[in-house]
C-alpha positions as CSV (number, residue, x, y, z in Angstrom):
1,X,63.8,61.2,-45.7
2,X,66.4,59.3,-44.0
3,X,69.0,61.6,-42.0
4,X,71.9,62.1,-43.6
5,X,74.1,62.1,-40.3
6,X,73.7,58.2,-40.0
7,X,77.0,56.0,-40.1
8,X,78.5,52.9,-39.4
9,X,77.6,51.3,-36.1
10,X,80.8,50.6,-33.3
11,X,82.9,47.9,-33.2
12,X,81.1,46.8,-30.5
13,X,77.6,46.6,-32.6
14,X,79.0,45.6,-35.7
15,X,78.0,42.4,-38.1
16,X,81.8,41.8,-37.1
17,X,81.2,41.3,-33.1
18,X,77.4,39.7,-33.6
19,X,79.0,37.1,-35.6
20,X,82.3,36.7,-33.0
21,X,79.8,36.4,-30.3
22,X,77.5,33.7,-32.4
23,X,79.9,31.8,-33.6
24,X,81.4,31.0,-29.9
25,X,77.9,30.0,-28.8
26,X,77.0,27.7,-31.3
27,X,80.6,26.2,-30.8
28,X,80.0,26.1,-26.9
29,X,76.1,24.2,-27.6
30,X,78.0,21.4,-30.2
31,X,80.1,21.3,-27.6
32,X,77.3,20.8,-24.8
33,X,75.7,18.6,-27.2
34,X,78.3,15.8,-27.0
35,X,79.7,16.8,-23.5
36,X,77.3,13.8,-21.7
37,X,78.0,11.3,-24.6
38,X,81.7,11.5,-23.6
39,X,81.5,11.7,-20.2
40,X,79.6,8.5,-20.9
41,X,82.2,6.9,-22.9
42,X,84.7,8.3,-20.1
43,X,82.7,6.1,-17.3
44,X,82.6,2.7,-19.4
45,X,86.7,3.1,-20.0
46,X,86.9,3.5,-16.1
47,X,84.9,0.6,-15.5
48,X,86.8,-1.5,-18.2
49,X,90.1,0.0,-16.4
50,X,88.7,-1.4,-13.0
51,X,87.8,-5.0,-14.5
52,X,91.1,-5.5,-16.3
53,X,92.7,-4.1,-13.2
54,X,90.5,-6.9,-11.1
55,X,91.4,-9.6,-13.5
56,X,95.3,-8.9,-13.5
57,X,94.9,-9.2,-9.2
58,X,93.1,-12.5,-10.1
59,X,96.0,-14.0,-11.8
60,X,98.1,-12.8,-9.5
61,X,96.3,-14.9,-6.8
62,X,95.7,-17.9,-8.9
63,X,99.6,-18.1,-9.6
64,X,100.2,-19.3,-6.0
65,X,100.2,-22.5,-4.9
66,X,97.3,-23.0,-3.1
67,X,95.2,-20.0,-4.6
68,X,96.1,-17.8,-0.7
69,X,97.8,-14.7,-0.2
70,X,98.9,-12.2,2.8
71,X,96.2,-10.3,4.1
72,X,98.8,-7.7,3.3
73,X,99.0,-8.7,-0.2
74,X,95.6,-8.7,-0.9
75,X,94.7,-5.6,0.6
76,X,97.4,-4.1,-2.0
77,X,95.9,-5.9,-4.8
78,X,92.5,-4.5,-3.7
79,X,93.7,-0.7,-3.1
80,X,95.7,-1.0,-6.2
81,X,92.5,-2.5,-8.4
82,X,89.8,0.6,-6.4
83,X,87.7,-2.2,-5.0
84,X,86.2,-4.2,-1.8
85,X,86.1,-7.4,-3.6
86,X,87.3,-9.5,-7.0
87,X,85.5,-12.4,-8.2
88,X,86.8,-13.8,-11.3
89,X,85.2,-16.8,-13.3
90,X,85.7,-19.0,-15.9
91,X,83.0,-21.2,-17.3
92,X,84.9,-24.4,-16.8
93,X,86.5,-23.5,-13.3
94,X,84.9,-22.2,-9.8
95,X,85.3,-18.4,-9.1
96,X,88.7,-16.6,-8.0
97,X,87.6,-14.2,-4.9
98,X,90.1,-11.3,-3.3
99,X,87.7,-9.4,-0.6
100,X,88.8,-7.6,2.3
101,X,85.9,-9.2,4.1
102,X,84.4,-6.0,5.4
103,X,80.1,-6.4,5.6
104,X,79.2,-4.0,2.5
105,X,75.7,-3.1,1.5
106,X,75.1,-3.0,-2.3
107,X,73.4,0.0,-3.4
108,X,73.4,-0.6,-7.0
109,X,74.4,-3.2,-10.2
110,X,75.9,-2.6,-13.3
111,X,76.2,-5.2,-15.7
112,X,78.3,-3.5,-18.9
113,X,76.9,-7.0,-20.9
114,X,73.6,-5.6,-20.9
115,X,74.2,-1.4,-20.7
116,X,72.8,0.9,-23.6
117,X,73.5,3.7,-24.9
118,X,70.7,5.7,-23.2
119,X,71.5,3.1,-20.1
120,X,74.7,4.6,-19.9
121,X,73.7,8.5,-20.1
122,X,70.8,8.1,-17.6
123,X,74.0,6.4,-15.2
124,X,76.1,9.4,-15.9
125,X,73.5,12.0,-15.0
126,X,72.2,10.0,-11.5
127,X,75.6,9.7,-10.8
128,X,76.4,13.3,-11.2
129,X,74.2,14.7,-9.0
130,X,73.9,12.2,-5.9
131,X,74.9,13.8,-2.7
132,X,76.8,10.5,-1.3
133,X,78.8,7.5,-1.3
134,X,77.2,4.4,-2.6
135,X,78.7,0.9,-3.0
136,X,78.3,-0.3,-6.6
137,X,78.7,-4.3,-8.1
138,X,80.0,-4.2,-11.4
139,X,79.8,-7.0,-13.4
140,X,81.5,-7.1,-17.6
141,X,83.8,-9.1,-19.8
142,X,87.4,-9.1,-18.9
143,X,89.2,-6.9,-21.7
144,X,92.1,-9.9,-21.9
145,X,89.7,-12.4,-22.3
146,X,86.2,-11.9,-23.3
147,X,85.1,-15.5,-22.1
148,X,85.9,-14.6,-18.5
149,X,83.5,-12.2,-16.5
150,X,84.9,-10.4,-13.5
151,X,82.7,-9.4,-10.7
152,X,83.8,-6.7,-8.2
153,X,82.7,-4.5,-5.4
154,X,82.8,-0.7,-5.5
155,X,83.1,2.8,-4.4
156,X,81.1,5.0,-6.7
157,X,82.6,8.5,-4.8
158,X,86.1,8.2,-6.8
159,X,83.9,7.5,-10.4
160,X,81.9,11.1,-9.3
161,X,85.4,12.7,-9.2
162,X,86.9,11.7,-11.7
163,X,83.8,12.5,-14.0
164,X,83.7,15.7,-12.8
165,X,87.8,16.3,-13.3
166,X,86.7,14.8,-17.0
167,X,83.7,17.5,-17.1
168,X,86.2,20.5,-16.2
169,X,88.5,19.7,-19.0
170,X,86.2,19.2,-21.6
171,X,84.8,22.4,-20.6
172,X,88.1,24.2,-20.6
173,X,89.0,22.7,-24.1
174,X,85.7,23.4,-25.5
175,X,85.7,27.0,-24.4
176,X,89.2,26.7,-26.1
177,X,88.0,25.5,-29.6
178,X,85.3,27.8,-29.4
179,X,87.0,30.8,-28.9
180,X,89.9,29.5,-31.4
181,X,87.2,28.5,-33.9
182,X,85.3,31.8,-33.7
183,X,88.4,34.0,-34.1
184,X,88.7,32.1,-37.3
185,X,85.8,32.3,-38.7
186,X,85.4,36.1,-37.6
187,X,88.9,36.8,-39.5
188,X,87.6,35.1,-42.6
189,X,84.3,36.1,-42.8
190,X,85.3,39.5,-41.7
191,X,88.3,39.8,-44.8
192,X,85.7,37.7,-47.1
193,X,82.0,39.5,-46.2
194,X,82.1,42.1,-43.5
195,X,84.7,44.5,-45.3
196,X,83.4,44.4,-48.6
197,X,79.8,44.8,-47.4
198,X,81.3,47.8,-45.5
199,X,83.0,48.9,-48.4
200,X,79.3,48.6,-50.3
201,X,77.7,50.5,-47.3
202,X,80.3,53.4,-47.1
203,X,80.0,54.2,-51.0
204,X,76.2,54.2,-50.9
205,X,76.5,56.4,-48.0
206,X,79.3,58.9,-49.8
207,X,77.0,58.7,-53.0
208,X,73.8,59.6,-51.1
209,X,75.5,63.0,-50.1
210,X,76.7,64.1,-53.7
211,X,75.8,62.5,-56.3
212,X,77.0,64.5,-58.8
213,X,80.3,63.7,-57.5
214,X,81.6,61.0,-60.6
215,X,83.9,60.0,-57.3
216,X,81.9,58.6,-55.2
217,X,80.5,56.1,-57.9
218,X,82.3,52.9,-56.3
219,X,85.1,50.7,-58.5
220,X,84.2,47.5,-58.7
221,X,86.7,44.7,-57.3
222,X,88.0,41.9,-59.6
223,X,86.3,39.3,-57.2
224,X,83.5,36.9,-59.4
225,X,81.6,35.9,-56.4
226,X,78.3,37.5,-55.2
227,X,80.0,40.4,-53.2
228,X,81.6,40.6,-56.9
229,X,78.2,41.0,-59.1
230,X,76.7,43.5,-56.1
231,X,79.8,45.8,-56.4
232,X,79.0,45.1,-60.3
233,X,75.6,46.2,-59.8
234,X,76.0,49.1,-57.5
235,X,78.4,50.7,-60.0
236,X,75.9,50.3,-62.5
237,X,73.0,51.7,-60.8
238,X,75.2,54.5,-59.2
239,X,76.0,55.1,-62.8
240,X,72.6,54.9,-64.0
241,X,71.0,57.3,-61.3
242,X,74.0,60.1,-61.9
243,X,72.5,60.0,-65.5
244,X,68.6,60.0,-64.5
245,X,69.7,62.4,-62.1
246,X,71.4,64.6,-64.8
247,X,68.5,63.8,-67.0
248,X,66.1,65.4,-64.6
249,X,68.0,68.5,-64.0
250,X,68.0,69.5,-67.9
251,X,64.3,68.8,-67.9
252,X,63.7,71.0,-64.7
253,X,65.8,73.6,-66.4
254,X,63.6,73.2,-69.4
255,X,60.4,73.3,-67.7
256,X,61.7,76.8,-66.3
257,X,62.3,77.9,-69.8
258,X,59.3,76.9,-71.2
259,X,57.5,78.7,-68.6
260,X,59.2,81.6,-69.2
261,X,58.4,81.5,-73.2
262,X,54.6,80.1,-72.2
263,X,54.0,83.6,-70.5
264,X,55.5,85.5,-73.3
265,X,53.6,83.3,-75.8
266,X,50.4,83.8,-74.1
267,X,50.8,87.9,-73.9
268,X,51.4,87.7,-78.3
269,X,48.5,85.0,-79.2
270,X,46.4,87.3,-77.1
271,X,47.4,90.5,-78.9
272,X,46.6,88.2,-82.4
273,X,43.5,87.3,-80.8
274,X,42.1,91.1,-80.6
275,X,43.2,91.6,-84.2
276,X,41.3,88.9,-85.3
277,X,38.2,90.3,-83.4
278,X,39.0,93.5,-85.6
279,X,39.3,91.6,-88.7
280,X,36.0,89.5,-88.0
281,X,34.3,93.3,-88.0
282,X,35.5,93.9,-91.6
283,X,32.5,93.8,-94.5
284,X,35.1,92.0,-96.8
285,X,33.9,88.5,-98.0
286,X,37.5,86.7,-98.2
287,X,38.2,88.0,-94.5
288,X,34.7,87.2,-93.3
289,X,34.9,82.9,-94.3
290,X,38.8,83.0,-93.1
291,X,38.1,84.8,-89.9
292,X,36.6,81.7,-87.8
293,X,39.4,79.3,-88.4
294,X,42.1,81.9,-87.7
295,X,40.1,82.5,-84.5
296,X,40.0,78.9,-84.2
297,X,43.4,78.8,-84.2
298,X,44.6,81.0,-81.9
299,X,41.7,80.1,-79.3
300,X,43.7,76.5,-79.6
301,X,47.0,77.7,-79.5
302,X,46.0,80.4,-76.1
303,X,44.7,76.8,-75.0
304,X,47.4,74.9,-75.9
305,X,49.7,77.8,-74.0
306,X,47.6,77.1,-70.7
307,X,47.9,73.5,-70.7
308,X,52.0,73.0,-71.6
309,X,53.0,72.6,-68.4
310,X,50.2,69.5,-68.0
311,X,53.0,67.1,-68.7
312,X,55.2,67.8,-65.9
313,X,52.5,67.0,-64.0
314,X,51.8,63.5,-62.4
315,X,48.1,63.4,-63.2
316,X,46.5,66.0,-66.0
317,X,43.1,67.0,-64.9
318,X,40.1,65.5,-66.5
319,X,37.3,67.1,-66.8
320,X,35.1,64.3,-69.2
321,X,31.7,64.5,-71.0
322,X,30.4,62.9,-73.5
323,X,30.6,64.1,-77.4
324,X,30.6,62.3,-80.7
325,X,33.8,61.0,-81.6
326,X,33.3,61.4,-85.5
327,X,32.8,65.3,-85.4
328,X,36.0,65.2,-82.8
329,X,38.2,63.3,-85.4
330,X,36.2,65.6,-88.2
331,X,38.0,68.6,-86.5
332,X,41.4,67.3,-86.2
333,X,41.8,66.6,-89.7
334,X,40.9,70.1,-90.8
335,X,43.4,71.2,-88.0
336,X,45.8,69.6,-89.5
337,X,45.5,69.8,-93.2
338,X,47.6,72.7,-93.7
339,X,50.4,71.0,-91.7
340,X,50.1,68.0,-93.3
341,X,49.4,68.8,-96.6
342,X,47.7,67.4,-99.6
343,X,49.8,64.0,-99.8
344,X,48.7,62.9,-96.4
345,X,45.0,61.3,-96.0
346,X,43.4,60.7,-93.1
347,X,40.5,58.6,-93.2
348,X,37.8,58.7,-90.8
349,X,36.2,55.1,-89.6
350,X,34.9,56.2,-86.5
351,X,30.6,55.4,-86.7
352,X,28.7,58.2,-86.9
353,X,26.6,57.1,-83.6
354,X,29.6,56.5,-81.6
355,X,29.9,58.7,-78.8
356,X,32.4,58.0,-76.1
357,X,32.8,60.1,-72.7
358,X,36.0,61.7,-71.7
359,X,37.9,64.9,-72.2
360,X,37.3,66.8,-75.2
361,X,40.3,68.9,-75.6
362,X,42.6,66.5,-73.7
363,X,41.5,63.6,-76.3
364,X,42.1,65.9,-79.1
365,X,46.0,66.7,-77.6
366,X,46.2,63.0,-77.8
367,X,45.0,62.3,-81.4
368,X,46.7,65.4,-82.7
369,X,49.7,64.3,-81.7
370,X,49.5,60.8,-82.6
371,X,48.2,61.8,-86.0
372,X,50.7,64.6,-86.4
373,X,53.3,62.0,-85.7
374,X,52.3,59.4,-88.4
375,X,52.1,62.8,-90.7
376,X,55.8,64.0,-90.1
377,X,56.9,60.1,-90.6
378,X,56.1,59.7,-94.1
379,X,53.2,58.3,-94.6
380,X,50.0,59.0,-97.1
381,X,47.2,57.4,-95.0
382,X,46.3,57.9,-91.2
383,X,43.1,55.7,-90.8
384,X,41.2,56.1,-87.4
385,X,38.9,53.6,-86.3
386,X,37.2,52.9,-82.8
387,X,35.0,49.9,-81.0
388,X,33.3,49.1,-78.1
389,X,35.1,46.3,-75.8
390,X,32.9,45.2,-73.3
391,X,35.3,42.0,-72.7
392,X,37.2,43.4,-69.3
393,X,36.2,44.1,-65.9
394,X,34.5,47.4,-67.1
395,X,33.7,48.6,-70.6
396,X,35.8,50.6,-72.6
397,X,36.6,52.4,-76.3
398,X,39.3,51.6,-78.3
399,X,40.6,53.8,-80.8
400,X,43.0,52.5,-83.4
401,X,45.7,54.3,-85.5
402,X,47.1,53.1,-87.8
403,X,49.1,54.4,-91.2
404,X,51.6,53.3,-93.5
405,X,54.4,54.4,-92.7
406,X,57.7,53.5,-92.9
407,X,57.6,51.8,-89.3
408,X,59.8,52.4,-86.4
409,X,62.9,51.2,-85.8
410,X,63.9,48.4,-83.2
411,X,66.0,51.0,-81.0
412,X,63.3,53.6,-81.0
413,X,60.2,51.2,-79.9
414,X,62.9,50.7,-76.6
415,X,61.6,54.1,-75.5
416,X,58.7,54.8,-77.2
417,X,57.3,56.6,-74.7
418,X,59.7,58.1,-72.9
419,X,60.3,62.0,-73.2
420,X,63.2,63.2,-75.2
421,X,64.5,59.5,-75.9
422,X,61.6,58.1,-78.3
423,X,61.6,59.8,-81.5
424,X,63.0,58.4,-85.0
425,X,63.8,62.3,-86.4
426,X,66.7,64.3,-85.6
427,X,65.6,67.1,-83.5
428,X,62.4,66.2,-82.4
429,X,61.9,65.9,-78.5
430,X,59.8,62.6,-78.5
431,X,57.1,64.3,-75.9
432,X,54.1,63.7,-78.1
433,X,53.7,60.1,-77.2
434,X,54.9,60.6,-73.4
435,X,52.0,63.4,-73.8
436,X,49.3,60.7,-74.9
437,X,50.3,57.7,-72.6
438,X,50.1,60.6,-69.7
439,X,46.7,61.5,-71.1
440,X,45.7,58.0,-71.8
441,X,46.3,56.8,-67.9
442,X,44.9,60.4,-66.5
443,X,41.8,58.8,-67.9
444,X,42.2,55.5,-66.5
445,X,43.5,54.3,-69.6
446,X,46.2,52.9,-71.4
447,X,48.4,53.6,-75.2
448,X,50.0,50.6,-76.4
449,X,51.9,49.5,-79.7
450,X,50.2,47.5,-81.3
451,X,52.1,46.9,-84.5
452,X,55.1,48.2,-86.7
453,X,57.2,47.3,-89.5
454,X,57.9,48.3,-93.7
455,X,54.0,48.5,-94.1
456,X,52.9,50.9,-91.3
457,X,52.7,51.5,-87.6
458,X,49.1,51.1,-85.5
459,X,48.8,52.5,-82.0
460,X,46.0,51.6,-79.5
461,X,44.4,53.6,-77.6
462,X,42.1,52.5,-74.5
463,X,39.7,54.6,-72.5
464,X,37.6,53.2,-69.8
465,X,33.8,54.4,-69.8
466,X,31.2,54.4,-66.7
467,X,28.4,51.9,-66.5
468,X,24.9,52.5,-66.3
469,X,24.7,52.3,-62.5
470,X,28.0,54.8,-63.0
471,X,26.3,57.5,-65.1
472,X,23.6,57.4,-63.2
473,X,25.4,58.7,-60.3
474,X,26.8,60.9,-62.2
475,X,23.8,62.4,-63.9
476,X,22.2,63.0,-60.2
477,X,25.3,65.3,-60.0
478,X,25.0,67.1,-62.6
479,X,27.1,65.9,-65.2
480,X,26.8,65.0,-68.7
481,X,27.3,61.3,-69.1
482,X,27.4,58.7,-72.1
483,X,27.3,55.3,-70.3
484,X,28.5,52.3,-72.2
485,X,25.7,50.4,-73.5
């Protein structure tokens, strides 16, 4: 049983903080996701920055006369443009060069004509994590004229700082959005999910300690969403258990009652029972043919007393044999005759051969009350039939009932077989068909509708019987066995 001390976990161990904390790690891994595409893109811009940088000091030195400038100049053009050297050229005209004519070993070449995509992320990464300096030659398309391609000589070290400056702000927005976008969707989820979940959880917890408090069933919101039909749903199965639950404590009461009257019932029907051992002693002729059945009678009902309390019981116990079923049904109808009366026939179908293993007295509870049942209903003829089906898994009897009864109505087949809710007359308790489905399945068994309308009613009944290889085993034990042929 779960303890009843439990309650809602900390803030810190809520749905509430494991989303918060989820949300701003998936935000942070989108985030990582398209960090090295951008700091990609950021490297081509500051190579196409360089090149239209290199081709505006191109200009500049083919606007003199004759194409020289101050070493002064140049140098300026050069420091202002981030490079050693500027070769511009057209396709028509010779090449444009600005160097500051220092000896300088090329360590690599980038050509943006022919970059990729997956060119250009590999180049971010190796350039990332080198230690060093190199000297790079880029080589691309001027941006101001896409016929002319500008050539120039490079320090890779300020490229590495600047992509890392690029990579500290990206990670300082990113950490930003994350943390922005994870407050937001904690607020909303929390106002949209996590308080009416912990609204749901705190009234199953209140109703688990009293349910027999009508206030602690929960109200349902006006929301139409899922949260909506579960708050629905709870309500209704709160509901639904304080009624089961009420249910239950009038039957307990009852069983207590009934106990009670079974002991005092017991203490009379033996008292009647010694006077009919008297009368049985008395040399009158009338008394001496009526003596056995009144014995008869109050041998079933000191039986009947002994056995009441079988149906609060999970599983009746069976103690089975085999007997004829004709004699069985024989007996029942002289039981019953003087209950039923003269109007009421019930016709015997059952083979004279058949014999079927199982309970004796339990069986006869069961077709007592299903006959007595049809009786009280109304109708004039109770026919009861039974077969051998050998079609399932393992052979079994089925006994038929049927009669012609009015039929039962549509609300009452709902819960046929439930105790106190499935009898058609005022003031019965409906246990005699809860009684017979219990006794059915403490057989192995099963009772089932089969049919009901203006014309009659017809109940099935299925009992399971043992195999050859079955009763043998059986037999070697010692007990009396019928096996199914």
């Amino acid at each position: 049983m779960p303890d009843s001390s439990q309650s809602l976990p900390p803030p810190h161990r809520s749905l509430s903080a494991r989303l918060l904390v989820l949300t701003m790690f998936f935000v942070m891994l989108a985030e990582v996701l398209i960090f090295v595409p951008s700091v990609a893109r950021f490297r081509s811009t500051y190579f196409e920055d360089r090149i239209a940088a290199a081709h505006l000091a191109a200009l500049a030195l083919e606007a003199t006369p004759d194409n020289m400038l101050s070493r002064e100049l140049q140098d300026e053009l050069l420091r202002h443009v981030g490079a050693h050297s500027v070769v511009l050229q057209r396709r028509e005209s010779k090449a444009l060069i600005l160097s500051d004519e220092r000896p300088l070993q090329i360590d690599d070449m980038v050509n943006l004509r022919r970059e990729m995509f997956f060119d250009r992320i590999a180049a971010v990464v190796e350039t990332l994590i080198q230690p060093g300096n190199r000297v790079l030659r880029l080589r691309g398309p001027s941006p101001q004229d896409r016929s002319m391609t500008v050539e120039l000589v490079m320090d890779e070290q300020p490229l590495r700082a600047a992509m890392w400056d690029f990579t500290e702000r990206i990670l300082f927005v990113s950490a930003i959005v994350s943390l922005v976008t994870a407050v937001l969707v904690y607020l909303s989820l929390r106002w949209l999910m996590v308080r009416p979940m912990r609204r749901l959880t705190e009234s199953m917890m209140a109703f688990r300690e009293n349910p027999d408090d009508p206030s602690r069933v929960i109200i349902p919101s006006k929301r139409t969403d899922e949260i909506g039909l579960a708050e629905v749903e709870l309500a209704t199965l709160q509901q639904r258990l304080r009624a089961a639950l009420g249910h239950r404590s009038r039957l307990a009461a009852l069983g207590e009652a009934v106990t009670k009257i079974n002991h005092d019932l017991r203490n009379i029907l033996s008292t009647a029972q010694l006077m009919s051992d008297r009368l049985a002693m008395s040399n009158d002729p009338q008394v001496k043919r009526t003596s056995p059945m009144l014995m008869k009678a109050i041998d079933r009902a000191i039986n009947l007393c002994v056995r009441t309390m079988d149906f609060a019981k999970p599983r009746p116990e069976i103690i089975p044999s085999a007997f004829p079923l004709r004699d069985l049904v024989s007996d029942i109808s002289t039981w019953l005759s003087p209950t039923l009366g003269d109007k009421t026939e019930i016709v015997n179908s059952v083979p004279a051969d058949f014999t079927i293993y199982a309970d004796r007295d339990q069986l006869a509870r069961a077709l007592s009350n299903l006959l007595r049942n049809a009786g009280t209903a109304g109708a004039t003829r109770i026919a009861v039939g039974a077969r051998s089906d050998k079609a399932g898994e393992m052979p079994s009897v089925v006994l038929d009932v049927a009669d012609n009864g009015p039929g039962l109505p549509e609300n009452v087949r709902q819960h046929l077989f439930q105790p106190f809710a499935g009898s058609p007359r005022d003031g019965s308790t409906g246990l005699g068909l809860a009684i017979v489905r219990d006794l059915a399945r403490a057989h192995g068994g099963d009772i089932a509708l089969i049919s009901s309308s203006e014309t009659g009613t017809a109940f099935r009944l299925t009992l399971p019987q043992p195999t050859a290889r079955r009763a043998r085993a059986l037999r070697g034990a010692g007990a009396t066995v019928h096996p199914a042929e």
